[in-house]
C-alpha positions in Angstrom: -7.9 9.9 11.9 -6.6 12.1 14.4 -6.5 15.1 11.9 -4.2 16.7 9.9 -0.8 18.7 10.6 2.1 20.1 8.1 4.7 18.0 7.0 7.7 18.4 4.8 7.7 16.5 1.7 10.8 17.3 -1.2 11.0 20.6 0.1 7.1 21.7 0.4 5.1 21.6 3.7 1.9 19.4 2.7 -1.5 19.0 5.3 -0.8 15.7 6.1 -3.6 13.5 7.5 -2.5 11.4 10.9 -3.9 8.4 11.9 -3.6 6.4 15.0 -1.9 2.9 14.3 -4.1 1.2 17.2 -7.4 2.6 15.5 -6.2 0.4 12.4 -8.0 -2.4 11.3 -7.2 -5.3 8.3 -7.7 -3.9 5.4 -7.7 -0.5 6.1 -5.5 1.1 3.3 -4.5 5.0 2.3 -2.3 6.6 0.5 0.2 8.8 1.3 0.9 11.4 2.2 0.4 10.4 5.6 1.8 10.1 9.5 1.1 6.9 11.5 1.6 7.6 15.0 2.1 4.8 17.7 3.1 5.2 21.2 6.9 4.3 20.3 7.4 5.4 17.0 5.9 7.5 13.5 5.6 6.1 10.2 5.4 8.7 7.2 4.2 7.7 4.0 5.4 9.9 1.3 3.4 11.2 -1.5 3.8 8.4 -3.9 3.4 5.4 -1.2 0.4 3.4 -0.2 -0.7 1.9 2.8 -2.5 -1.2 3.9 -3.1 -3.1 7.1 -2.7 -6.8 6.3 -4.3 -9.3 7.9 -1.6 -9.9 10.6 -2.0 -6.2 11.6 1.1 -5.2 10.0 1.5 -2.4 8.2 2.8 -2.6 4.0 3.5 0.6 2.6 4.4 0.4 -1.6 4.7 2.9 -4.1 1.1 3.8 -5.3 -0.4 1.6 -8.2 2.9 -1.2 -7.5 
């Protein structure tokens, strides 16, 4: 994780954790709220969302408990 930084979520700024796609492994998983950062884009995962790295490297985001 890179740390955290404030991000605006249904009106409220929330301490959002940020974590650095290449530093993502299978398997690893979250939930949000969070910030993905990569060199060419972000990914935000709401509160609500979860987050896994399948096998392939890809990232699936789906609401929590889905």
């Amino acid at each position: 994780m890179l740390g955290h930084r404030p991000v605006w979520f249904d009106g409220n700024a929330i301490e959002t954790p940020v974590y650095e796609r290449s530093r993502l492994a299978p398997s690893h998983a979250f939930d949000g709220p969070a910030l993905v950062v990569q060199m060419d884009s972000t990914t935000a995962v709401a509160p609500g969302w979860h987050a896994c790295v399948d096998a392939h490297e890809n990232l699936v985001l789906e609401p929590a408990g889905a």
